[in-house]
C-alpha positions in Angstrom: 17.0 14.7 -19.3 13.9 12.9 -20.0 15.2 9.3 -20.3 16.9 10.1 -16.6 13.8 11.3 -15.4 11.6 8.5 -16.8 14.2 6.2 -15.4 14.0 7.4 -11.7 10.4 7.6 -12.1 10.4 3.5 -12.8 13.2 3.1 -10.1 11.3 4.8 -7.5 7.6 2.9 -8.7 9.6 -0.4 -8.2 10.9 0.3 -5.2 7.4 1.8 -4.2 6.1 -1.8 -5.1 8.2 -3.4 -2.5 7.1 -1.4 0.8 3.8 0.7 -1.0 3.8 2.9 2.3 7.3 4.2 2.6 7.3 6.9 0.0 4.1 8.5 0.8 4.4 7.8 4.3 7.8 10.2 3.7 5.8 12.9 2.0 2.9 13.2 4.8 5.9 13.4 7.1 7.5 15.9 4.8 4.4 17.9 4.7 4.1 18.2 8.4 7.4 19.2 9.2 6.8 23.1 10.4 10.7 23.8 9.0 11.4 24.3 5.6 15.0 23.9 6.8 14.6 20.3 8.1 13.4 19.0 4.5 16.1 20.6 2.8 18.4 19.2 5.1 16.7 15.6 4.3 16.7 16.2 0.3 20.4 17.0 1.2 21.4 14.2 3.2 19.6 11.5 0.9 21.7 13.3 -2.5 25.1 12.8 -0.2 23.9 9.3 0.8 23.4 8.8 -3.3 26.8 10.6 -4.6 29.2 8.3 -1.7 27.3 5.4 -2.7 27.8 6.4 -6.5 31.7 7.2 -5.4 31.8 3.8 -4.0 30.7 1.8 -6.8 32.9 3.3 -9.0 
């Protein structure tokens, strides 16, 4: 559990590096959304982008 989480922790700090304003760009967006429901559906949508990509590869 901790190497996957040190792991995605590196992943997303190099893909930070690359475009420094998207990630917290997506949280200031996050945090002004008035609907719990829409950033749900967002956490959603990004783990069903992840798993079909993961499906694909394999």
């Amino acid at each position: 559990m901790f190497l996957s989480l040190l792991g995605v922790t590196i992943g997303a700090g190099l893909v930070e590096s690359l475009n420094p304003i998207a990630i917290s760009q997506q949280f200031v967006l996050q945090s002004t959304a008035k609907s719990k429901h829409s950033i749900l559906t967002y956490i959603f949508g990004l783990l069903f982008y992840f798993g079909i990509a993961q499906i694909i590869r394999n």
